[in-house]
C-alpha positions in Angstrom: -27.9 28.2 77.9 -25.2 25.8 78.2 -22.4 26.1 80.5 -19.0 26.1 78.7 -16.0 24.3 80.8 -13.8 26.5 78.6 -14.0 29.7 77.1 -12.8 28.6 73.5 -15.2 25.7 73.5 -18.0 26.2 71.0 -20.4 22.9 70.7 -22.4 21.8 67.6 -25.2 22.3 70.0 -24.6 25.7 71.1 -24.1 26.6 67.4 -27.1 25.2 66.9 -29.0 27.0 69.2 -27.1 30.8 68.2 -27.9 30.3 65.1 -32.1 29.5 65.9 -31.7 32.8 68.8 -30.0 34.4 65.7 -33.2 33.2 63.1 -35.6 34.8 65.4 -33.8 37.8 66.0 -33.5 38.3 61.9 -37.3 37.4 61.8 -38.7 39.7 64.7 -37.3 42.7 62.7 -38.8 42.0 59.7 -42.3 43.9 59.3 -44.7 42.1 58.7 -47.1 41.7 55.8 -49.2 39.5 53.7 -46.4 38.3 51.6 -43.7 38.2 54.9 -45.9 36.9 57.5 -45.6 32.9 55.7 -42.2 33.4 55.0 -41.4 34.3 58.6 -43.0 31.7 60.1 -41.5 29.0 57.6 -37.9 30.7 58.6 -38.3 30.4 62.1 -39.9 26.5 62.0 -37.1 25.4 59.9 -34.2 27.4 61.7 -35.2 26.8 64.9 -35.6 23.1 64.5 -31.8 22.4 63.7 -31.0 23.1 67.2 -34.0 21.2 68.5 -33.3 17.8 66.3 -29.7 18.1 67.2 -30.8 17.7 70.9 -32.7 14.6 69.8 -30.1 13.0 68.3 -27.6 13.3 71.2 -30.3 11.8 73.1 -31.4 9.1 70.6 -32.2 5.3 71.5 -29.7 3.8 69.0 -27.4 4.5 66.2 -30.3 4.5 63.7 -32.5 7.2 65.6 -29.1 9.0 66.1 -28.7 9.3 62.0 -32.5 9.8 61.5 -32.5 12.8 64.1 -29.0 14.0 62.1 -30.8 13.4 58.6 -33.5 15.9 59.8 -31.1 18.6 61.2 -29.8 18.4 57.0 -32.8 18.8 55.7 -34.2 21.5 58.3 -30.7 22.9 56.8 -31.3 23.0 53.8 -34.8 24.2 54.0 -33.2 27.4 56.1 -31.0 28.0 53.1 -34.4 28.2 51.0 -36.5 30.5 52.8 -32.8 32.7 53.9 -33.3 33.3 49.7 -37.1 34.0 49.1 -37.0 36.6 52.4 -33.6 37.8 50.5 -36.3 38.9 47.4 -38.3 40.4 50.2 -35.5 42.1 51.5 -33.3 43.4 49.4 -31.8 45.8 51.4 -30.9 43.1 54.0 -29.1 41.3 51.5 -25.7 41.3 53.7 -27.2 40.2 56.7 -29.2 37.2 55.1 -25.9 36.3 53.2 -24.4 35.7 56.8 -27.4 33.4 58.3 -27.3 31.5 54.6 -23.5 30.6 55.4 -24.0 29.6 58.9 -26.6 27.7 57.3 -24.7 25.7 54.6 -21.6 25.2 56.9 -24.2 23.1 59.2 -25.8 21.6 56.5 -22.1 20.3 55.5 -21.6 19.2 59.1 -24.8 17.1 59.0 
């Protein structure tokens, strides 16, 4: 976990990363079954790999590789935002709770 110099300090890449420990937190209390399981996995891929292609870009080779990287972390966003729906059908009594992890979502997607 990153080391914050101040206590008010929040970094795009510690969002990043709350929001993929926050993903797998939503998907390890979802039971599994035939119809979940795919869905689950997709979830956790896609929300998980925001944080991870952030990382990549800060430490990208040019300015190019820098907006590829950034280009990825929008469409890993964007896929979040579709599976956060289909588990939604899934889970209709978690409705509230996937409502939350689809805003975080689209608010990164709109900083990306």
């Amino acid at each position: 976990m990153q080391q914050l110099s101040n206590k008010n300090e929040y970094t795009l890449e510690e969002r990043t990363a709350v929001f993929g420990e926050k993903i797998i937190s939503f998907c390890k209390s979802i039971s599994e079954n035939t119809i979940t399981k795919p869905l689950i996995s997709q979830l956790i891929r896609s929300g998980t790999s925001i944080g991870t292609n952030y990382m990549e870009a800060n430490g990208a080779s040019s300015k190019k590789d820098f907006r590829n990287k950034i280009f990825i972390c929008k469409k890993e966003s964007q896929e979040s935002k579709h599976w956060l729906r289909i588990v939604a059908k899934c889970q209709p009594e978690r409705k509230e709770e996937i409502k939350d992890l689809w805003r975080e979502t689209q608010e990164l997607t709109m900083i990306f």
